[in-house]
C-alpha positions, 0 to 999 in steps of 0.5 A: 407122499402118503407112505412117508407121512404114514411112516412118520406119523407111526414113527411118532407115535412109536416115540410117544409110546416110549416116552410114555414107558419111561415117564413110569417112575414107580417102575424106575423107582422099583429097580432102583432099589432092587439094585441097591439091594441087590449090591448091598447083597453082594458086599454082604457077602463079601464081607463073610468071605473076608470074614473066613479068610480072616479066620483061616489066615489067623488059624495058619498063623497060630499054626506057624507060631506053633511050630516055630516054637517047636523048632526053636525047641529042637534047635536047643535041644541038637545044640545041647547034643553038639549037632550042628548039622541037626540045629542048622536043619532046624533053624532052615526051616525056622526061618522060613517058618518065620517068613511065611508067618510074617507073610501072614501077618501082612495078609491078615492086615490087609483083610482086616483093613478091607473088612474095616473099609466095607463094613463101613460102606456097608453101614453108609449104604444100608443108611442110604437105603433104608432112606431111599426107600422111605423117599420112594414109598412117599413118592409111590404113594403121593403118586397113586393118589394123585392117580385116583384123584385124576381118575375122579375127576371128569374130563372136563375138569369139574371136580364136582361132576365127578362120577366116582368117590376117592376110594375109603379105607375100611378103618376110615370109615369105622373111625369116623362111625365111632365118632358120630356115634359118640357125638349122638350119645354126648347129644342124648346125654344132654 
């Protein structure tokens, strides 16, 4: 009997130990925004590799149109010389010059649409985030306060039996010399 409440007693505690890690928001909160961060990285880059894609499909095409207006070029000049044979060669390949080239087009609609799409849900994002870690930086901040206050106060929940000040700021305390140094000097002055 002894054995099975020992190990429910350290099944217990196990379970307390883990709602006690859990309970460690500013952790949470932390990895959170890493995430965030880390799949606005990825749809960054991704944006780039749309973006090259884009330049390559434009490239290809400029290529195509090129050469579909040097073809057409040597259509006429083999139907001037009555070569039928030679034009029909050329408009063979014209043709599928103009294919492929209409092939391209729809290729480079779709890569700007999805670069449109992203860049867009990108800028929502980057919004969401720049706020997100503003809500998250009040909430750490709030959070070590309350940390410190509790630190400063006793067990017993006297706040005037505290054994530790709150900590001060270096700044805190120079503003608040000025301050009294500048009452003293009104004081004397009058």
């Amino acid at each position: 009997m002894t054995l099975l409440r020992r190990f429910l007693t350290l099944a217990k505690a196990d379970a307390h130990g883990v709602l006690d890690s859990l309970e460690d928001s500013s952790l949470v909160l932390k990895q959170c925004l890493r995430e965030a961060e880390l799949e606005l990285a990825q749809k960054r880059q991704r944006l780039e590799e749309l973006g090259r894609w884009r330049e390559q499909l434009e490239q290809a095409r400029a290529e195509l149109a090129s050469r579909a207006q040097e073809l057409d070029a040597d259509i006429q000049l083999a139907l001037g010389q009555d070569q039928e044979d030679l034009a029909r060669f050329s408009i063979r390949r014209l043709l599928g010059a103009r294919r492929r080239e209409t092939a391209l087009a729809e290729q480079l609609a779709g890569v700007r649409e999805e670069s449109e799409r992203l860049a867009r849900d990108l800028e929502s994002q980057e919004r969401e985030l720049a706020e997100l870690k503003e809500r998250v930086q009040t909430h750490l901040t709030e959070q070590r306060a309350r940390e410190q206050f509790a630190a400063a106060v006793p067990e017993d929940g006297d706040p005037s039996r505290a054994g530790n000040d709150l900590p001060v700021h270096e700044l805190e305390v120079e503003i608040e010399l000025l301050r009294r140094c500048s009452e003293r000097s009104e004081e004397a002055a009058s």
